[in-house]
C-alpha positions as a Markdown table, in Angstrom:
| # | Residue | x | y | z |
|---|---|---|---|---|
| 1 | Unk | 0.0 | 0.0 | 0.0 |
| 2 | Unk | 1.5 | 3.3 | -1.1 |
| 3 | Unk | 2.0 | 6.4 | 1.4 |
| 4 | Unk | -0.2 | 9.2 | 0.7 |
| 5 | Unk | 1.9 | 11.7 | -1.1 |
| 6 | Unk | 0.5 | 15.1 | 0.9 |
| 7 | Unk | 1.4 | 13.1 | 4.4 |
| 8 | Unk | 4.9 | 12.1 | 3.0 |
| 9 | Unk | 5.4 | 16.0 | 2.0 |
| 10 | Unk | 4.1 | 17.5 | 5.7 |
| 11 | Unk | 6.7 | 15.1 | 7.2 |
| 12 | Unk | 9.3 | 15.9 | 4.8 |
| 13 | Unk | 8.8 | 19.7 | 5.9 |
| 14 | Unk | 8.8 | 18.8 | 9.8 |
| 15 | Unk | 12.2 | 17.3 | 9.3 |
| 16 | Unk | 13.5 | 20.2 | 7.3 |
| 17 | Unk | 11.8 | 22.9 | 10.2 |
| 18 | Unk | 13.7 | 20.6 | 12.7 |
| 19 | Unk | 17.0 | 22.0 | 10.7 |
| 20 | Unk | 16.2 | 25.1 | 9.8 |
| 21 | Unk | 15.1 | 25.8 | 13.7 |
| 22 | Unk | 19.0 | 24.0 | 15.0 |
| 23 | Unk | 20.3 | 26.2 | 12.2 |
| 24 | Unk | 18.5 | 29.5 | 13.6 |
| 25 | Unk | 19.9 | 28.7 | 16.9 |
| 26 | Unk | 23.1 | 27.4 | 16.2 |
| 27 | Unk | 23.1 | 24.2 | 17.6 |
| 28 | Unk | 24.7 | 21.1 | 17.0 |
| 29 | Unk | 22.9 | 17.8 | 16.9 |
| 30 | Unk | 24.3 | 16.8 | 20.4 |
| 31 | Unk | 23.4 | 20.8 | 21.8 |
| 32 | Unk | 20.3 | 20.2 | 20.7 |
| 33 | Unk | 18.9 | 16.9 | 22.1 |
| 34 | Unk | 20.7 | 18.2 | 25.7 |
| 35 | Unk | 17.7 | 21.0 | 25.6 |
| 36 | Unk | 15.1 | 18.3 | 25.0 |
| 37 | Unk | 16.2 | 15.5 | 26.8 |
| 38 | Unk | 16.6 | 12.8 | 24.0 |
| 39 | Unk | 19.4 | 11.5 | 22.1 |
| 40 | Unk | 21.7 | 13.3 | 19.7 |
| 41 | Unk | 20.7 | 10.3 | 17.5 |
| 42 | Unk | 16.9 | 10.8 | 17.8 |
| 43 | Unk | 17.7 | 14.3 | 16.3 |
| 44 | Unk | 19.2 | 13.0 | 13.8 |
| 45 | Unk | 16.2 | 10.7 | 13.0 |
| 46 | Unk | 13.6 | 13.2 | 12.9 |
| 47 | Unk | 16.0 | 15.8 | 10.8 |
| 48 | Unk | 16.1 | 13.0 | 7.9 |
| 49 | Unk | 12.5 | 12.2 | 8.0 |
| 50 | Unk | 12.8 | 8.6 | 9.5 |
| 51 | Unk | 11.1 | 9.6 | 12.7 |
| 52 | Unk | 8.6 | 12.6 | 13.3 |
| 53 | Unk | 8.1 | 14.4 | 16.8 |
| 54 | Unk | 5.4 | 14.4 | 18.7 |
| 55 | Unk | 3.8 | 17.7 | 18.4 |
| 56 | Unk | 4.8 | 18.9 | 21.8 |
| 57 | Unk | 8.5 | 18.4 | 21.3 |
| 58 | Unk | 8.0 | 20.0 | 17.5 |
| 59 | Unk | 6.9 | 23.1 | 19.4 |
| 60 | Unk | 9.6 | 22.9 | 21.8 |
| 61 | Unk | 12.0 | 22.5 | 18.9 |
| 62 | Unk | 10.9 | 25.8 | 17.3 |
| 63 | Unk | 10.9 | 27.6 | 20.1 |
| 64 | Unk | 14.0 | 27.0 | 20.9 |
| 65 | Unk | 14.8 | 29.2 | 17.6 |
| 66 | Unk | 12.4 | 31.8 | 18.8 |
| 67 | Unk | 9.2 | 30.5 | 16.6 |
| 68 | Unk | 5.8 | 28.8 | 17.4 |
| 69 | Unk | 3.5 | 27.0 | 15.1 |
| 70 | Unk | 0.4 | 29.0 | 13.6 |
| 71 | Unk | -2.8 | 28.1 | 12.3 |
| 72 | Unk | -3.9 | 29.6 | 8.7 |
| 73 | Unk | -6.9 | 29.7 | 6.2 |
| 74 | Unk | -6.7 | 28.3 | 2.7 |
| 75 | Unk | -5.4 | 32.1 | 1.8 |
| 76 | Unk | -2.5 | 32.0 | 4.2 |
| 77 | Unk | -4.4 | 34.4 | 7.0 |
| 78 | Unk | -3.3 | 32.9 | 10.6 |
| 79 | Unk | -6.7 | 31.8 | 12.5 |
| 80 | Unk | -6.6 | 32.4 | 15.9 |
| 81 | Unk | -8.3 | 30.6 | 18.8 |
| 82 | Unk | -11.6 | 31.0 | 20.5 |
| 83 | Unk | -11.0 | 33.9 | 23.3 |
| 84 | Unk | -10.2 | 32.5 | 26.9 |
| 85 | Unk | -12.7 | 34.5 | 28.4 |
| 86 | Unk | -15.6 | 33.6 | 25.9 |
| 87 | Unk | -18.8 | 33.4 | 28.3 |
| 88 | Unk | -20.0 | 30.4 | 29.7 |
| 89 | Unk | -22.8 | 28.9 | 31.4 |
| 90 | Unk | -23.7 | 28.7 | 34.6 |
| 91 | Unk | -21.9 | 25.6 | 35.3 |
| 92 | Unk | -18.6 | 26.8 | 33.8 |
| 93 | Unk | -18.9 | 24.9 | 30.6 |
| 94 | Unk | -18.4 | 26.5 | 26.7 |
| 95 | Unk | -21.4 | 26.7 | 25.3 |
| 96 | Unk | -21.7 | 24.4 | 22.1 |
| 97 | Unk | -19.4 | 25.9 | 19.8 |
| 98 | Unk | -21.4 | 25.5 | 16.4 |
| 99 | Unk | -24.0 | 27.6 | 18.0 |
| 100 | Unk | -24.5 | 31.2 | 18.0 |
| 101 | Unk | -25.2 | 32.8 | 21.4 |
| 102 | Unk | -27.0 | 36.0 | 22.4 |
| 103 | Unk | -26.3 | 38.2 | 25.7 |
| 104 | Unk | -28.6 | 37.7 | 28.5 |
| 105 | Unk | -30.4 | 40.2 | 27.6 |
| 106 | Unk | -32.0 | 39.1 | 24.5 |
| 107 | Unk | -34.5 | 36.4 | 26.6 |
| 108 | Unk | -35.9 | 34.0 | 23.9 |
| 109 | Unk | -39.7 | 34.0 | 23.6 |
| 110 | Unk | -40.5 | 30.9 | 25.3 |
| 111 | Unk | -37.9 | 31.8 | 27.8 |
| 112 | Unk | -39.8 | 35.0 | 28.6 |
| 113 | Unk | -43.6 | 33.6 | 27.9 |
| 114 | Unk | -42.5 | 31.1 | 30.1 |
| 115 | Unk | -39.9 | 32.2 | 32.8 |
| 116 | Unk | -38.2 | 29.4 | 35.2 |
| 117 | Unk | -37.7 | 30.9 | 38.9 |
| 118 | Unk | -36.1 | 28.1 | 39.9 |
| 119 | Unk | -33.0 | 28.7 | 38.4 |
| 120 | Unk | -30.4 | 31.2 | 38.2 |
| 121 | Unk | -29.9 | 34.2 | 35.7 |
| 122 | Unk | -29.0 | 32.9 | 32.2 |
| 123 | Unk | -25.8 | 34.1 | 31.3 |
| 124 | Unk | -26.3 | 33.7 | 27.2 |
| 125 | Unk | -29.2 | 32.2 | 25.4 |
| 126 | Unk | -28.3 | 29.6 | 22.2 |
| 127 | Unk | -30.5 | 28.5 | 19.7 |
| 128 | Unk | -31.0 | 24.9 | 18.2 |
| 129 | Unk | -29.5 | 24.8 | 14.7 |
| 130 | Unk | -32.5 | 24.3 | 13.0 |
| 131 | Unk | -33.9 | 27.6 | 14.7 |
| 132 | Unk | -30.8 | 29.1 | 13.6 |
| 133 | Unk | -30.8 | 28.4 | 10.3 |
| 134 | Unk | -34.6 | 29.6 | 10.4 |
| 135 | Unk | -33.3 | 33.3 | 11.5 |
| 136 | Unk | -30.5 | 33.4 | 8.9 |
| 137 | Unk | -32.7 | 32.3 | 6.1 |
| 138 | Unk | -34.8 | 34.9 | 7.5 |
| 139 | Unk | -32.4 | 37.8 | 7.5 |
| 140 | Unk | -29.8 | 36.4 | 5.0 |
| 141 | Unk | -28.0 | 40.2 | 5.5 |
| 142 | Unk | -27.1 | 39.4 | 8.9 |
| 143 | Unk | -23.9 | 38.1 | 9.2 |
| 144 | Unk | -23.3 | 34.8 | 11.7 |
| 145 | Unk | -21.0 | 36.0 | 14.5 |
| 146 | Unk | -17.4 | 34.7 | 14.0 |
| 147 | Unk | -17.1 | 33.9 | 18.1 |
| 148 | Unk | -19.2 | 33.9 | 21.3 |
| 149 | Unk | -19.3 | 37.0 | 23.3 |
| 150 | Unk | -16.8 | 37.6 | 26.3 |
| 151 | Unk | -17.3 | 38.5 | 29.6 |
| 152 | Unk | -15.7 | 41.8 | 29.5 |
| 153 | Unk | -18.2 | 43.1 | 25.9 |
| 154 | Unk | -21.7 | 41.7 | 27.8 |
| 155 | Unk | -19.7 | 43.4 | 30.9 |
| 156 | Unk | -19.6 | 46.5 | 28.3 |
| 157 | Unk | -23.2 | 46.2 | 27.3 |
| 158 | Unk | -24.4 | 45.6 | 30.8 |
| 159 | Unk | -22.7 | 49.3 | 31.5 |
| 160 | Unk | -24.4 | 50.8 | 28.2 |
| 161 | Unk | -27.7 | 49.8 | 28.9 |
| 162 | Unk | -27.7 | 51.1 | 32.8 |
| 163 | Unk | -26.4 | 54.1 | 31.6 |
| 164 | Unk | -28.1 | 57.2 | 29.4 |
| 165 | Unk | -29.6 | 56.5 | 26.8 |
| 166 | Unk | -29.4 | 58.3 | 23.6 |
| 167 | Unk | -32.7 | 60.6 | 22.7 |
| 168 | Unk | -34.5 | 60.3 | 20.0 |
| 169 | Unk | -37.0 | 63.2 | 19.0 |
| 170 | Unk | -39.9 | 62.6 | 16.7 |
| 171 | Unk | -39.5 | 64.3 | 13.3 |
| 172 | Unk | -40.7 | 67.5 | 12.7 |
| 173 | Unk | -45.0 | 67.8 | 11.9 |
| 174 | Unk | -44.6 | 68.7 | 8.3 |
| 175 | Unk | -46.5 | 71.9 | 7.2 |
| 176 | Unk | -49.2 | 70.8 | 4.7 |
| 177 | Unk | -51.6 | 73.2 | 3.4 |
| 178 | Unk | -54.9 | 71.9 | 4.1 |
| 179 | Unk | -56.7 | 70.3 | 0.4 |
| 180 | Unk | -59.5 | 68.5 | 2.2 |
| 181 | Unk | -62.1 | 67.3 | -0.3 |
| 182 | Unk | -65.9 | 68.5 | 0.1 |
| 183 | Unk | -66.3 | 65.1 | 1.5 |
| 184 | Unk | -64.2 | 65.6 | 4.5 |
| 185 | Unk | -66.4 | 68.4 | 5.8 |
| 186 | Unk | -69.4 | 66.1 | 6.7 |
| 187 | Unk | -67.6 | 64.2 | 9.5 |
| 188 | Unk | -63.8 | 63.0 | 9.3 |
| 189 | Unk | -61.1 | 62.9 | 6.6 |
| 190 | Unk | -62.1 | 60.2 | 4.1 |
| 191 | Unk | -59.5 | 57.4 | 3.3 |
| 192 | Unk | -58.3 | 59.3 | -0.1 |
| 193 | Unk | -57.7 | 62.6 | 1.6 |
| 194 | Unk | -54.2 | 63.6 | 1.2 |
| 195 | Unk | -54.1 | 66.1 | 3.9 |
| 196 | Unk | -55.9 | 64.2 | 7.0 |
| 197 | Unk | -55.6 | 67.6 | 9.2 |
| 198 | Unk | -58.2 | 66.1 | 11.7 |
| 199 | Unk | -57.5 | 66.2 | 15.1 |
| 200 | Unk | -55.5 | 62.9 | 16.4 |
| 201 | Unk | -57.8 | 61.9 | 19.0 |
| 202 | Unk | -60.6 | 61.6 | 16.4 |
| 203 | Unk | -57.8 | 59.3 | 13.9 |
| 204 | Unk | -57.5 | 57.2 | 16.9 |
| 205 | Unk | -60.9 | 56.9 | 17.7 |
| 206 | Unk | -61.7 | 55.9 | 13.9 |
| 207 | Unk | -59.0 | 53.2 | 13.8 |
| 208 | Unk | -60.6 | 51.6 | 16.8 |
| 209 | Unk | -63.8 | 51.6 | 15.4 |
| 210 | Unk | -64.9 | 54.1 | 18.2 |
| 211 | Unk | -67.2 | 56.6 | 18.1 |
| 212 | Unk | -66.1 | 60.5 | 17.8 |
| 213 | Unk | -67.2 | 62.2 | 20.5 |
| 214 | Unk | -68.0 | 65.8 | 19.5 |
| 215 | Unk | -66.9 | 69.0 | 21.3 |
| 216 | Unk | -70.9 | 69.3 | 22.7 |
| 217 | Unk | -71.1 | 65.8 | 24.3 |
| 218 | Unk | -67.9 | 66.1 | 26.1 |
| 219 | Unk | -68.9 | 69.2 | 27.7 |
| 220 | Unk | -72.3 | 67.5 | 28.6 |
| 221 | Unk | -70.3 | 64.5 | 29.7 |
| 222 | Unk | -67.7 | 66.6 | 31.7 |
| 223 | Unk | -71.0 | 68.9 | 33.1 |
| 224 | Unk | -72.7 | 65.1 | 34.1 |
| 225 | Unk | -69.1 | 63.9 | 35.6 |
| 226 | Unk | -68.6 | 67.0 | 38.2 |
């Protein structure tokens, strides 16, 4: 059964890295297997590919050159590791990392609808996958989140959101000049009217299906009331 060629080459490039690091830091063989406690043989094994390190020992072998190993996309970027201080539940495990979770704040529905006293404060939500994909189908503009959130942002947000809030003012009442058809004049602005200049409490009324109580019968109702 023959080797498979892309395994053969990875090795082939370990062994080389194993020279090029003794070269870096100009040792010899023997120097070399003194810092990791092996043989000046076994050095000599992995440099010509008949042996390969274990990966700790590889990494101790680079470092002794001052380098590390890195981990990179198909375009060369170096990926780095899920944060330390990623949040986690309330019994100090990850949550599942092919999940997307949301602050505590952002209670679930059902969660809400349905709260659980008997536990403590969630400290992230997650969503099934299937639910997941639901949302992102959903919203296909909103891009997945590349990591869960840390302690110190939903420590940030917590901050934020007890603090002052920006204002927002309502725009500015427009300044139409009134073109109420005839057929306005008989009670309220019809459907089709462009200007619709009657008085908001009678729009309200209308969209409840209410009736409009005229200026006459609340004076009567206010004279009745006192």
């Amino acid at each position: 059964m023959s080797a498979d060629p892309a395994n053969e080459q990875r090795r082939d490039e370990v062994a080389r890295y194993v020279v090029r690091a003794r070269r870096m830091a100009d040792l010899s063989q023997r120097d070399l297997a003194a810092l990791l406690g092996v043989s000046s043989s076994t050095v000599g094994r992995y440099e010509t590919n008949v042996a390969a390190p274990p990966l700790r020992l590889f990494e101790e072998i680079l470092a002794v050159a001052g380098l590390r190993l890195v981990v990179v996309d198909g375009d060369g970027n170096e990926v780095r590791p899920v944060p330390v201080d990623t949040v986690r539940d309330n019994q100090g495990r990850r949550f599942p990392a092919h999940l997307d979770v949301a602050p505590p704040d952002e209670v679930p529905f059902e969660r809400w609808a349905f709260p659980r006293y008997d536990r403590p404060e969630a400290r992230g939500w997650f969503r099934h996958r299937a639910a997941r994909d639901d949302l992102a189908e959903a919203a296909p503009h909103r891009e997945r989140p590349t990591d869960h959130p840390t302690e110190p942002t939903l420590a940030l947000r917590r901050r934020l959101m007890r603090g002052r809030q920006p204002r927002v003012d309502a725009p500015p009442v427009a300044d139409v000049e009134c073109a109420c058809p005839d057929a306005c004049f008989e009670e309220l602005c019809i459907a089709e009217c462009p200007c619709q200049c009657e008085p908001r409490r009678y729009r309200d009324r209308r969209h409840l299906a209410l009736p409009v109580e005229t200026d006459e019968e609340r004076e009567g109702t206010d004279g009745r009331a006192s």
